[in-house]
matplotlib code that plots the C-alpha trace (Angstrom):
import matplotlib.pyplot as plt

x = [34.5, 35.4, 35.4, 39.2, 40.9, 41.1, 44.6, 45.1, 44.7, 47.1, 45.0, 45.3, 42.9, 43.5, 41.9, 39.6, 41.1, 42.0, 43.7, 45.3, 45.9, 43.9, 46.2, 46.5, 43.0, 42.2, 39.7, 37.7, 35.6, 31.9, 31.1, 33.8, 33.4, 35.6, 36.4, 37.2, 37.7, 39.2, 35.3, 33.9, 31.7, 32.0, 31.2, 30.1, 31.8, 30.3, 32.0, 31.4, 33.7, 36.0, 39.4, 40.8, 44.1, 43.4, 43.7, 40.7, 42.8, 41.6, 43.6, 41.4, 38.4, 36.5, 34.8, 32.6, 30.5, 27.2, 24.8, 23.5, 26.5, 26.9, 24.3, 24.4, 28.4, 29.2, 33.1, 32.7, 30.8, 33.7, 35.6, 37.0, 38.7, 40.8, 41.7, 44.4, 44.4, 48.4]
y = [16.8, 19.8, 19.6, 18.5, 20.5, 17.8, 19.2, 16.6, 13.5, 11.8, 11.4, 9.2, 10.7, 7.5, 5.3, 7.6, 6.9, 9.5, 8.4, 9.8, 8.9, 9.1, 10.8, 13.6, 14.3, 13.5, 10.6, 8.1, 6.7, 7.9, 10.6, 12.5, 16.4, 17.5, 21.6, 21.7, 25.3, 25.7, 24.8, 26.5, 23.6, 20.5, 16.8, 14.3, 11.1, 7.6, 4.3, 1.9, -0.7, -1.4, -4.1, -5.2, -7.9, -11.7, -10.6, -7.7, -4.4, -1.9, -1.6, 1.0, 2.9, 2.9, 5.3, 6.4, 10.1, 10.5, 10.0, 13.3, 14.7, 12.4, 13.7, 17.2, 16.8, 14.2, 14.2, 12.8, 9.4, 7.2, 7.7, 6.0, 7.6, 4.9, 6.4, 4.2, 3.7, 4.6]
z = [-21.5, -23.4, -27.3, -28.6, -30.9, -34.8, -34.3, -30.8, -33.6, -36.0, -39.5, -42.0, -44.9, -47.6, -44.2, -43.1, -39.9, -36.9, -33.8, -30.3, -26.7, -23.8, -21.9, -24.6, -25.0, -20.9, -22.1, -19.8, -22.1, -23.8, -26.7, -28.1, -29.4, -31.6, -32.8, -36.3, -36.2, -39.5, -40.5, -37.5, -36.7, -34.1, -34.5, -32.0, -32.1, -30.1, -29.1, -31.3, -30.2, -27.1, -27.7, -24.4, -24.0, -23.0, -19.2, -19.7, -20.0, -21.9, -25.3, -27.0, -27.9, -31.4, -32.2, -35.0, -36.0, -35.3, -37.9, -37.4, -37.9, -41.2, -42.8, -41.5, -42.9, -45.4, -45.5, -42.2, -43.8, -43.4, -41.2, -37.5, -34.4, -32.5, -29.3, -27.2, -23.6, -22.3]

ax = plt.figure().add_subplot(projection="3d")
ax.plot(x, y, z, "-o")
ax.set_aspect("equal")
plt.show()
């Protein structure tokens, strides 16, 4: 998967929180890249977490940045990317 654009995500900066749809961003599931080109730099986001109804469809993805890219980039320290499954 190619890295997303930060600009494909809804963000919520007071809860740290970023979110989209699979279908926007073509997602399947597994690591996440995004381009923040206004910062010319990339960070790597990993599922932490995946919700699912009472009859086992998939509801959405959590996902959380690498702790590399945590300490390399502190700002990120915080934050979650929910990414629902349309």
């Amino acid at each position: 998967m190619n890295p997303v654009p930060n600009t494909m995500f809804t963000v919520n900066r007071i809860e740290k929180t970023v979110c989209t749809e699979a279908s926007d961003i073509d997602y399947v599931g597994g690591p996440v890249t995004v381009d923040h080109a206004k910062f010319a730099r990339t960070s790597m986001w990993y599922v932490t977490h995946v919700n699912r109804d009472w009859e086992g469809d998939l509801r959405f993805w959590e996902l959380q940045p690498t702790a590399q890219d945590v300490q390399d980039w502190p700002a990120l320290a915080g934050w979650t990317m929910t990414i629902f499954n349309d």
